[in-house]
C-alpha positions in Angstrom: 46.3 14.5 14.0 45.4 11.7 11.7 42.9 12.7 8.5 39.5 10.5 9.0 38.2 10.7 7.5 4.7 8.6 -9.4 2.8 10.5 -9.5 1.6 11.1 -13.0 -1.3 13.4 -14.6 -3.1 10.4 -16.2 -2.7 8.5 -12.6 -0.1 6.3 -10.9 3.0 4.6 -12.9 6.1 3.2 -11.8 8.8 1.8 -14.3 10.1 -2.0 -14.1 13.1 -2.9 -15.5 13.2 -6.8 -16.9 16.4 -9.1 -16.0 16.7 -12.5 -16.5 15.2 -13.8 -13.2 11.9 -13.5 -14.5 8.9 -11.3 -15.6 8.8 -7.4 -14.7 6.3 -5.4 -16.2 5.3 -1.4 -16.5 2.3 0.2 -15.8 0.1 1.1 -12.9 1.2 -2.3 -10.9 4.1 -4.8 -10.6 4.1 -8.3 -9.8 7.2 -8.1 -7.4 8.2 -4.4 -7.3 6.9 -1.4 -5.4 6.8 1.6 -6.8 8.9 5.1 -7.2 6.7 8.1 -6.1 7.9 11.5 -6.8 7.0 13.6 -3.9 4.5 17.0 -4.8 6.2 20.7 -3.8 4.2 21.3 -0.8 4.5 17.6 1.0 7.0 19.1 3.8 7.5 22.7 4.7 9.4 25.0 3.4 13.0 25.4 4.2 12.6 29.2 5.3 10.1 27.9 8.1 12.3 25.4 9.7 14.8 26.4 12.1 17.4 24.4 13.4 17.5 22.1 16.6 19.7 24.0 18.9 23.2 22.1 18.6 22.9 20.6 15.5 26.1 18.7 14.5 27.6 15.6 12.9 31.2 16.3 14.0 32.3 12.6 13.5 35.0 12.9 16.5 35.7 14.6 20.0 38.5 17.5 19.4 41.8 15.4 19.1 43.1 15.6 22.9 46.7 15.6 21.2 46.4 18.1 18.6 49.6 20.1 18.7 51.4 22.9 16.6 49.0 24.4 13.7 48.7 27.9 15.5 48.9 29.9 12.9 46.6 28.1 10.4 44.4 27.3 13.4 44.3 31.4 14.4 43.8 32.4 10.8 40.3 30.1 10.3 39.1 31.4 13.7 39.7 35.1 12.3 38.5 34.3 9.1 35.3 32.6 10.5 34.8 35.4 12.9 34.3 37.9 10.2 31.7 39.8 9.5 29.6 39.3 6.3 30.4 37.3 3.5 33.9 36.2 3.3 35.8 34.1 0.8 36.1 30.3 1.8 39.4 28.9 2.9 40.5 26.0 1.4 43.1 23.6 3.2 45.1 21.8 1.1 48.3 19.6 1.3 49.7 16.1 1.5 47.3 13.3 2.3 47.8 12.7 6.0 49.2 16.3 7.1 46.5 16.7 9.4 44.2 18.9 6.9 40.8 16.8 8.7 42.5 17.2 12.2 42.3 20.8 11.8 39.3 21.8 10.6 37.6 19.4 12.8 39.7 21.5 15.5 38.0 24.4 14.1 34.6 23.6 14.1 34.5 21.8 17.3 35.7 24.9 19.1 33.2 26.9 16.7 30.2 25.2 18.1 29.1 28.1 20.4 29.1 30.3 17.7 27.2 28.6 14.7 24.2 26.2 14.1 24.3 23.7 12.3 27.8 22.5 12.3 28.0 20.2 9.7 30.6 17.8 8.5 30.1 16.7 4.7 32.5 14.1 2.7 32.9 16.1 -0.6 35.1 13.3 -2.4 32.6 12.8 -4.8 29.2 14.8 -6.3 27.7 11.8 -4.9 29.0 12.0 -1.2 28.1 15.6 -1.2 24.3 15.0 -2.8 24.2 12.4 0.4 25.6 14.6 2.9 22.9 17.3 2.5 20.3 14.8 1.9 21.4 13.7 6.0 21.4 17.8 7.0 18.0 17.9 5.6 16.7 15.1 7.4 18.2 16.3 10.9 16.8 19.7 10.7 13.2 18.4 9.4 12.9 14.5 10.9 9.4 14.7 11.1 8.6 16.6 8.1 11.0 14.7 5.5 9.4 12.0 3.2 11.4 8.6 3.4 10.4 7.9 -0.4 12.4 11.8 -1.2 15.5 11.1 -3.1 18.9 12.1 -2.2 19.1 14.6 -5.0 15.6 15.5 -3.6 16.6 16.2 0.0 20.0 17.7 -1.1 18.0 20.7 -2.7 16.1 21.3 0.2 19.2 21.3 2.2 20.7 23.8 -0.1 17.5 26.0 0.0 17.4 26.0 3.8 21.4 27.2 4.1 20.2 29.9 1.3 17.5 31.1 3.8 19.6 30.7 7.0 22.5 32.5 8.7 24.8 31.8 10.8 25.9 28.0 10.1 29.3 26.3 9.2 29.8 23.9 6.6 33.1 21.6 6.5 33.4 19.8 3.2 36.2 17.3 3.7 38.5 16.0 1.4 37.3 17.6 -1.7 37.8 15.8 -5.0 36.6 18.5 -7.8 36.3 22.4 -7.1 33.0 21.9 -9.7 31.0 19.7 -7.3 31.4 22.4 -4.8 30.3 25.5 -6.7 26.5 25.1 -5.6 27.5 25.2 -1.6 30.0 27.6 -2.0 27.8 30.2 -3.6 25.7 30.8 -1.0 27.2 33.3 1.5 25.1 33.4 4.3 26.9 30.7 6.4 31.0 29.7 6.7 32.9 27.1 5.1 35.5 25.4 5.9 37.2 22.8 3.1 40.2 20.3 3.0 41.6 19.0 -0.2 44.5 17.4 -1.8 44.0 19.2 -4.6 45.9 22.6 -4.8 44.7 24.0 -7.5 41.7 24.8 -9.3 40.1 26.5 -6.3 41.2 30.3 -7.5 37.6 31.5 -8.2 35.7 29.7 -5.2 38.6 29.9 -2.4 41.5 31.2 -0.9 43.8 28.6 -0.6 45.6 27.8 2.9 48.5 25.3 2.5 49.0 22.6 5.3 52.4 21.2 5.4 53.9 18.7 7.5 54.9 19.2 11.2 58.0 20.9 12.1 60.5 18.6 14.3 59.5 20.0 17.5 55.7 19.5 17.0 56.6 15.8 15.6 58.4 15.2 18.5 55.5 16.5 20.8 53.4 14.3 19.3 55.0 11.6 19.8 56.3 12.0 23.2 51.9 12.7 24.4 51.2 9.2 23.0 54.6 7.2 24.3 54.7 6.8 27.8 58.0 7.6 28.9 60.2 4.5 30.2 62.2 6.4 32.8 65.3 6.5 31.2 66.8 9.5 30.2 64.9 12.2 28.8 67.6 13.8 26.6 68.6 10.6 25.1 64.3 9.5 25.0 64.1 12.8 23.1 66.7 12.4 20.7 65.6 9.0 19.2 62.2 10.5 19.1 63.9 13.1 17.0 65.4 11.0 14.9 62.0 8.5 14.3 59.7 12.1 13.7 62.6 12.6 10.8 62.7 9.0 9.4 58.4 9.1 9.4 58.8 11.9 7.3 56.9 14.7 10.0 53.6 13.0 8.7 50.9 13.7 11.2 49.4 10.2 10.6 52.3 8.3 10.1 53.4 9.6 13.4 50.0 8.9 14.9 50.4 5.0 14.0 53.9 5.1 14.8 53.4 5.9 18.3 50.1 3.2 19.0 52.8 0.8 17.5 55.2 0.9 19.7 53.0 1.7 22.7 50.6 -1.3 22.1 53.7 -3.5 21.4 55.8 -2.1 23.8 58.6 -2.0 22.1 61.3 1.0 22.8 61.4 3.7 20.2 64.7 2.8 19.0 63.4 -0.8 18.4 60.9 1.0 16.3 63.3 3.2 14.5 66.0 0.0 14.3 63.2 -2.1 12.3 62.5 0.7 9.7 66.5 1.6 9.3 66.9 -2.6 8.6 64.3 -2.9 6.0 63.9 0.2 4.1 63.7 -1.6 0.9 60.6 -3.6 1.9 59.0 -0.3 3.3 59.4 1.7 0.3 58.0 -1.4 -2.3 54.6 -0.6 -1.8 54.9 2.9 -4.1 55.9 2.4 -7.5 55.5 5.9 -8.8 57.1 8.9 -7.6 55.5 12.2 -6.4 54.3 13.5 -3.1 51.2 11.1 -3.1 53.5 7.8 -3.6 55.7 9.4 -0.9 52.8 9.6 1.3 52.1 6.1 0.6 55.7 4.7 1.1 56.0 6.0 4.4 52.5 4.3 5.6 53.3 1.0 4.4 56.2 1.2 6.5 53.9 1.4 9.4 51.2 -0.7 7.8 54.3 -3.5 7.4 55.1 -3.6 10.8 51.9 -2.9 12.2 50.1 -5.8 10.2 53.2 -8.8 11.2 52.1 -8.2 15.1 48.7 -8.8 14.2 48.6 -11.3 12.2 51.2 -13.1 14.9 47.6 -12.6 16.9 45.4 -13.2 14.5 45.7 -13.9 10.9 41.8 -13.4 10.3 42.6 -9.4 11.1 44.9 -9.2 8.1 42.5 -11.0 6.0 40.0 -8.3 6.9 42.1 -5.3 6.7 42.7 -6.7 2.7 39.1 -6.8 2.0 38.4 -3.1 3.5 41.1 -2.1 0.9 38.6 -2.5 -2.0 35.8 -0.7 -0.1 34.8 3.3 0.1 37.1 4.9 3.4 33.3 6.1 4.4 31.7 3.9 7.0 30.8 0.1 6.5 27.7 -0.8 8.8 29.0 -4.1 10.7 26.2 -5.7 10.1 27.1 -6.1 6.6 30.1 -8.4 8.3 27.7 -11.0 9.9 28.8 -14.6 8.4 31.5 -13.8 7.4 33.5 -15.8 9.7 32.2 -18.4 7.3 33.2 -17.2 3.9 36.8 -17.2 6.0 36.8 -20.4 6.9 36.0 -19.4 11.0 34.1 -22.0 12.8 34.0 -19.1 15.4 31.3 -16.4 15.4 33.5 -14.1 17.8 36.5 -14.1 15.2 35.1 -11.3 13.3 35.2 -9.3 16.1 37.9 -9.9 17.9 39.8 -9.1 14.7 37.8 -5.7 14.1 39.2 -5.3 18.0 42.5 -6.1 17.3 42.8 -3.9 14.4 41.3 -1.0 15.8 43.4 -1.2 18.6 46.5 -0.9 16.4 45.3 2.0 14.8 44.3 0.2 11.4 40.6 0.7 11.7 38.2 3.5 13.2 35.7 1.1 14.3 32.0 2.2 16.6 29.0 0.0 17.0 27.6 0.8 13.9 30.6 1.1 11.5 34.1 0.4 10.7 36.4 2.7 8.4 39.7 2.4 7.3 41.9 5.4 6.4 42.6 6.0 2.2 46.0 5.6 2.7 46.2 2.3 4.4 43.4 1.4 2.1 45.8 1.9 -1.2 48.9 -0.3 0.6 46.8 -2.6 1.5 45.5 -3.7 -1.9 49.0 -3.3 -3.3 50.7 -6.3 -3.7 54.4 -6.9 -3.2 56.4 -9.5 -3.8 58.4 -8.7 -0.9 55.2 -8.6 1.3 54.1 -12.0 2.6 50.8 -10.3 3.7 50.3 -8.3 0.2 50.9 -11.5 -2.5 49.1 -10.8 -5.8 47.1 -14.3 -4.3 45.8 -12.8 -1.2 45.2 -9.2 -2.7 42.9 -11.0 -5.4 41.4 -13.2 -2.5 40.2 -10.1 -0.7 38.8 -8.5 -3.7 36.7 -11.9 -4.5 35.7 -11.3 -0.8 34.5 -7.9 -0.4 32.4 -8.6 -3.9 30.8 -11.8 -2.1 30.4 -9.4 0.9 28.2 -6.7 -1.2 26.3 -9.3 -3.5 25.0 -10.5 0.4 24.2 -7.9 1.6 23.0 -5.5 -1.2 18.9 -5.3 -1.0 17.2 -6.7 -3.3 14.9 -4.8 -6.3 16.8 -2.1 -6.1 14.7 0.4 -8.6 11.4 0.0 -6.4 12.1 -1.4 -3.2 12.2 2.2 -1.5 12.1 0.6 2.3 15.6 -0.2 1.2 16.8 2.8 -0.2 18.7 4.2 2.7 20.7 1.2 3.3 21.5 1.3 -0.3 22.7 5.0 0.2 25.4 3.1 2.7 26.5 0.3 1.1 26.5 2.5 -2.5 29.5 3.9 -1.9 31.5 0.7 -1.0 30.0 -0.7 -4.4 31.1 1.9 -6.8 34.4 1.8 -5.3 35.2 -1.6 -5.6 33.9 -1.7 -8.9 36.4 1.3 -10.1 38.9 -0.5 -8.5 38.9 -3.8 -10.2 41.1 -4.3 -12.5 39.8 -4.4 -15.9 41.5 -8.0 -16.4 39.7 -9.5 -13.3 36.0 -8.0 -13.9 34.0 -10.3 -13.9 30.1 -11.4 -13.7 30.0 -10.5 -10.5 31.6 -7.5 -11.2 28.9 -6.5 -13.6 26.0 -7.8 -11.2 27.3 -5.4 -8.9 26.8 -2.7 -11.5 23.3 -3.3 -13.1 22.6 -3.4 -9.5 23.6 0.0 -8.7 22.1 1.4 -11.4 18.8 0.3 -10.7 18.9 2.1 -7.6 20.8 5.1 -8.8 17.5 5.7 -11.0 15.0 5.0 -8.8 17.3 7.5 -6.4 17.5 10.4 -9.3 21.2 10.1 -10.4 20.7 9.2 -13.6 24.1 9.9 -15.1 25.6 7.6 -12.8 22.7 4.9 -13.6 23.7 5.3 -17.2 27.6 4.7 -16.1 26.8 1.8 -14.5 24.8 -0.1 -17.2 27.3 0.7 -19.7 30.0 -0.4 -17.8 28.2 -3.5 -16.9 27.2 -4.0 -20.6 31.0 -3.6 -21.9 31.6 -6.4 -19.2 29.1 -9.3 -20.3 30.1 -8.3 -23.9 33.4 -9.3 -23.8 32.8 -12.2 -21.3 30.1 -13.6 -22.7 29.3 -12.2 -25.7 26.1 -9.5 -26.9 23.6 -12.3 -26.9 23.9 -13.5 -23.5 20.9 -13.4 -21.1 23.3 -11.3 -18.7 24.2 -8.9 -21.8 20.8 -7.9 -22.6 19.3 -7.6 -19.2 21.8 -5.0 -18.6 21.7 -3.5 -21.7 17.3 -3.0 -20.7 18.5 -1.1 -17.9 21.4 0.9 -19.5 18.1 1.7 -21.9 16.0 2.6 -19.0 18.3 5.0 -17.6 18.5 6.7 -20.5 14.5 6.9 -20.5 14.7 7.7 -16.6 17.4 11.2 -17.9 15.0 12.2 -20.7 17.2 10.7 -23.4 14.4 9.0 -25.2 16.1 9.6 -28.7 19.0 7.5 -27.1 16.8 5.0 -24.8 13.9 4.3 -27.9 16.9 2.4 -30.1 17.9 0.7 -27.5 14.5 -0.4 -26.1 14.2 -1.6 -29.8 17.0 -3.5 -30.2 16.6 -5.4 -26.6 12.9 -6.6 -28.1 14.1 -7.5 -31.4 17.1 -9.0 -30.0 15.0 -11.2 -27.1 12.5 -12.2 -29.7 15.7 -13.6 -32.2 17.5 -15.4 -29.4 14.4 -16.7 -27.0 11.5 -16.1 -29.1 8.4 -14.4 -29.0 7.0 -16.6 -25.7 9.9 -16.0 -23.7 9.2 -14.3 -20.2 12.2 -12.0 -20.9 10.8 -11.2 -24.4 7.6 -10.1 -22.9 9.4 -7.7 -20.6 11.1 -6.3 -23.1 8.2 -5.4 -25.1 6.3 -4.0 -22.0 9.8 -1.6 -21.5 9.1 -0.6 -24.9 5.5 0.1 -24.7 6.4 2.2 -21.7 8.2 4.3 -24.0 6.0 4.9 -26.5 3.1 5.9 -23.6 6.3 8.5 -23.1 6.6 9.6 -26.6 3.0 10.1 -26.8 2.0 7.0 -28.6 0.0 5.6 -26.6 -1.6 3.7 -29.7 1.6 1.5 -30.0 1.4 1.1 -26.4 -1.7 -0.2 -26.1 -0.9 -2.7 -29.1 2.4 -4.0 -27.4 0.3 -4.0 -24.3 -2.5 -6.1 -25.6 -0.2 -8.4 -27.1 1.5 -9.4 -24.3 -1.6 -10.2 -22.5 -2.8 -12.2 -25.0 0.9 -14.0 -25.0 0.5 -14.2 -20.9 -3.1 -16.0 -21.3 -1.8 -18.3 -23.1 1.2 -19.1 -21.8 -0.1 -19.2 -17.8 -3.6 -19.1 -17.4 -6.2 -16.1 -16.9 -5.2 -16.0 -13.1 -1.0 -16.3 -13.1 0.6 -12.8 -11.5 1.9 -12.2 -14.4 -1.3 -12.2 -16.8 -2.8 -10.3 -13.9 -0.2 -7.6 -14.1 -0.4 -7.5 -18.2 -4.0 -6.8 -17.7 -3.7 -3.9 -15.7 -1.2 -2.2 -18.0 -3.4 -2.7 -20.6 -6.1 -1.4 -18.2 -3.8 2.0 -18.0 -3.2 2.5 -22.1 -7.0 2.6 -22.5 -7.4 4.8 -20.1 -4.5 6.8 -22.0 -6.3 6.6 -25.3 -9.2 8.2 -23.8 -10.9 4.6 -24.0 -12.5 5.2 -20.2 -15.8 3.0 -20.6 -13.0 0.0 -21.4 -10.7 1.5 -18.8 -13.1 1.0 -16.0 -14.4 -2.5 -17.1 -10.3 -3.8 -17.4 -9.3 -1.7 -14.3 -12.8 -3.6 -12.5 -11.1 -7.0 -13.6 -7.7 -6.3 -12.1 -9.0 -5.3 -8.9 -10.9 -8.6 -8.8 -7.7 -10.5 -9.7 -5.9 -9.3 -7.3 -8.2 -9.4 -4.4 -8.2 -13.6 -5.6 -4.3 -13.9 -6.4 -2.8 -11.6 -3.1 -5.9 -11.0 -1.0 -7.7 -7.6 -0.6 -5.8 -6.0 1.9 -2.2 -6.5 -0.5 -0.3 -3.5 -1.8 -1.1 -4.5 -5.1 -4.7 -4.6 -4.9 -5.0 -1.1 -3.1 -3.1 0.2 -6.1 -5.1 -1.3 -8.0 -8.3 0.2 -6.5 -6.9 3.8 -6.6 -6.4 2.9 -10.6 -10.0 2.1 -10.6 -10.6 5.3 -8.7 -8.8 7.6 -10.7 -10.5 5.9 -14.1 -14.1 6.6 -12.3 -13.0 10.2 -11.3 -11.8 10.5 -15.5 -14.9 9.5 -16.5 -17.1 12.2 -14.0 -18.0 9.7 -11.6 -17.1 11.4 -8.7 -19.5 9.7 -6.1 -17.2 6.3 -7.0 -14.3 8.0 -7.1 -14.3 9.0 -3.6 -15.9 6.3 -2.3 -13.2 3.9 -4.0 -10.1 6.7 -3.2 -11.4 7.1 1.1 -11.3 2.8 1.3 -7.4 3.3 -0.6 -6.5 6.0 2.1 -7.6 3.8 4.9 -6.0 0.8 3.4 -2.6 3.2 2.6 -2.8 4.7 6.6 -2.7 1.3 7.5 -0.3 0.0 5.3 2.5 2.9 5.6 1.1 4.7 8.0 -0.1 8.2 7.9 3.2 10.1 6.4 4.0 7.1 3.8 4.0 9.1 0.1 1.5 6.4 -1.1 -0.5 7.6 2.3 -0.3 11.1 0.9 -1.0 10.4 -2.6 -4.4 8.6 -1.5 -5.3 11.7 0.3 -4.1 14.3 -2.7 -6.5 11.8 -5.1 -9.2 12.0 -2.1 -9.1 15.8 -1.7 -8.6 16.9 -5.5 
């Protein structure tokens, strides 16, 4: 019973944030970037009108075939959830590894007749919980859903359709704040079910409903359905089992791996029970601080100790993996985040890999599918303890597998993450495994790559709507290069543009305009004014003023930098293209239309030579064209201009792309 786990009114904009790789300009069109489109109210259908798919679920495992003990708890959620009208949520809480998951996955899998959905939601985090019910809404409405939506997006929808639907169950799992829960625990039209470690703080939202460990009976019982008996005798068989359940503590999971220990080494239990009496000193090491948590923690890394030693006698390649999932999120990893890196280990072999994700899963040290591979909290935190008395925990190879898992998310992390929305939901996966092992670097060992990792993740957290976290991330990056490298390095101030820009992307422009400021001022000091970085800087900052209402000083900064581009790269470089059609854009903000139309004419006709008629760019440049015509009462041109961007966009995206439906709003309105 182990625990498991844009549309805007004067036309289209998109925000580009500059870093030190080279030019990336605002306005109406970007060089290398796509664009963030905020979906309008009435793109999907309301969630009163959409019912559920009979047997909707996400339960992440089968009903545990050796579930044992937990009547009472187990009867008094079935009573509770077979109440009638609104009842008062029951929280589970305990020890980490009591079996608090087990049992309200018990629950709900037994439950299924009764409600639709069933739905299994991480609450660790505000995040994890935004995500969850961003996936809900996308199962009950698959066809409806917009792929451009953002989490925070789809999570309200989610929350709207549970407001206006009976009769579905809710598990939030492993709950980190009773606060992030407040908004799905306030509708009472459905059931919850939650499991914490957290006892208190839930007097208002839950009734609490402790979980302790098993008594020795149950222990034993668990144990003896795993261990196949050796035909000895059964008294004495049952005694040592006893006498192992009492040394493990009664823990549900450190029972669990106890038992797939000894059967996959087939070993006798009082072989098992010998090696943890021998060397309880080594055990114990990997807790230094006392409480129920570090107790929790000794008594896995006695079964982590032994565990690891036979597999690494196997395969030494499975410990070095099971050190770098330490630093990662205990949510899923996709495993094709894990191709080459045989290489980065120094494997010649491309089956290593996965013979060691075999080998570990088969000890109980993983939960590996075809698509991902998890590793429990618990063994996470021994794992990335060191200890001297550990030859597989050394402060050396702890470090080592940290510097690996940040190689591992630099590979794999999409690139442009504030535009690129094709790769947003595989940034909503790997997310989590970034913030993680950011939060769990030492201070001491951050590092550049440490703070890549970060401007990274806030790029996307903006484009995705979380801009608090965005702002986190940018700050924390920007403390990083400070102290590395000082406030006037290339890495310092590209992360301090996009700490700015997520203050601009939350509304904070009293806290983003300074900012945007100093980044010009302190790009123009330390490059000079020609300086491709310089000139993003001051298109960031024109940006903001087009924000503030100024479009004036916009246009200025905006004209300037097209000048600068002209005579740094020629009338026809990308990037002189793209300063064009921002400037293009401020006209048209000022009101200036009949200078509008003739710039937005040219950037059409610069893009159809630079990318070719048929490019992204150049269709979003047409529909700027379009909605300049359509501002100026030529409506014939309009349409004519907005039906070729619609037929471009269908082909493009395909009918249901938000670009596809923006086309067709312009096209219709």
């Amino acid at each position: 019973m182990s625990e498991r786990p844009h549309v805007e009114a004067a036309g289209e904009r998109a925000v580009a944030v500059g870093t030190n790789s080279g030019i990336v300009s605002t306005g109406d069109h970007a060089t290398i970037d796509a664009r963030t489109v905020h979906v309008q109210a009435g793109a999907v259908r309301q969630p009163a009108d959409v019912p559920a798919p009979q047997g909707t679920t996400n339960l992440p495992l089968p009903a545990n075939p050796d579930f044992v003990d937990r009547t009472e708890p187990l009867a008094h959620l079935e009573a509770v959830l077979g109440e009638a009208g609104p009842t008062v949520p029951r929280i589970v809480h305990g020890l980490g590894g009591t079996g608090k998951s087990a049992l309200a996955l018990q629950v709900a899998h037994r439950q299924r007749h009764r409600f639709n959905p069933v739905w299994w939601l991480s609450a660790d985090s505000a995040s994890s919980l935004t995500h969850g019910l961003a996936d809900l809404a996308v199962r009950l409405a698959p066809h409806q859903h917009l792929a451009a939506a953002t989490s925070a997006e789809r999570a309200e929808w989610a929350l709207s359709w549970l407001q206006t639907h009976q009769d579905w169950l809710l598990v939030l799992d492993d709950a980190a704040s009773p606060r992030d829960l407040a908004p799905v625990l306030g509708m009472t039209t459905g059931r919850h079910i939650i499991t914490s470690r957290r006892t208190t703080g839930w007097r208002r939202l839950a009734q609490p409903l402790p979980l302790d460990t098993l008594p020795s009976d149950a222990a034993v019982e668990l144990l003896m359905r795993i261990i196949e008996p050796d035909g000895t005798d059964g008294t004495d068989d049952e005694r040592v089992l006893a006498c192992l359940a009492d040394e493990l503590g009664h823990l549900p999971l450190a029972l669990e791996q106890a038992a797939a220990y000894i059967e996959s080494t087939a070993i006798s239990p009082a072989t098992y029970l010998d090696r943890l009496r021998r060397y309880p000193g080594r055990m114990f090491a990997a807790a230094s601080t006392s409480g129920q948590e570090a107790d929790n923690q000794r008594t896995v890394a006695r079964i982590w100790q032994l565990s690891l030693q036979a597999i690494t006698d196997q395969q030494p390649l499975a410990g070095d993996l099971l050190r770098l999932f330490a630093w990662l999120a205990p949510a899923p990893l996709p495993r094709d985040v894990l191709e080459g890196l045989h290489t980065d280990l120094g494997e010649e072999d491309p089956f290593a890999v996965d013979e060691a994700l075999a080998l570990l899963h088969g000890y109980s040290m993983i939960t590996l599918t075809r698509q991902a591979v998890a590793v429990h909290r618990l063994v996470q935190a021994v794992a990335r303890i060191p200890d001297p008395a550990d030859p597989h925990r050394t402060v050396q190879a702890v470090t080592t597998a940290r510097e690996r898992a940040t190689r591992l998310l630099e590979q794999a992390l999409p690139e442009n993450p504030l535009f690129n929305v094709p790769e947003w939901p595989r940034w909503r996966e790997l997310l989590p495994h970034l913030l993680a092992l950011t939060d769990r670097t030492p201070a001491a060992e951050e590092d550049r790559h440490t703070a890549g990792l970060l401007v990274a993740a806030s790029g996307f957290l903006q484009g995705d709507g979380h801009t608090s976290a965005a702002i986190a991330c940018a700050q924390h990056a920007v403390d990083i290069n400070t102290r590395l490298q000082g406030p006037d390095h290339p890495a310092t101030l590209a992360a301090r543009s996009f700490l700015a820009s997520a203050h601009r992307a939350a509304g904070d422009l009293e806290t983003a305009t300074p900012l945007h400021q100093q980044n010009l001022a302190d790009h123009e000091r330390i490059h000079g004014s020609d300086h491709p970085d310089t000139l993003v800087a001051r298109a960031n900052l024109a940006y903001l003023y087009a924000l503030q209402g100024e479009p004036a000083r916009a246009r200025d900064l905006h004209q300037q930098n097209l000048t600068d581009m002209q005579r740094l790269h020629g009338p026809d470089h990308p990037h002189t293209v793209n300063a064009r059609a921002n400037l293009a854009s401020s006209c048209r903000d000022m009101g200036e239309l009949e200078t509008a139309i003739d710039l937005h004419h040219q950037a059409v006709a610069d893009y159809e030579r630079v990318y070719g008629p048929d490019h992204s760019e150049t269709v979003t440049a047409r529909s700027n064209l379009a909605y300049a015509h359509k501002l100026a009462g030529d409506v014939d041109t309009a349409a004519a201009l907005f039906e070729r961007v619609l037929a471009d966009r269908e082909r493009l995206y395909g009918p249901d792309h938000p670009l596809t439906e923006l086309a067709r709003q312009f096209l219709e309105g």
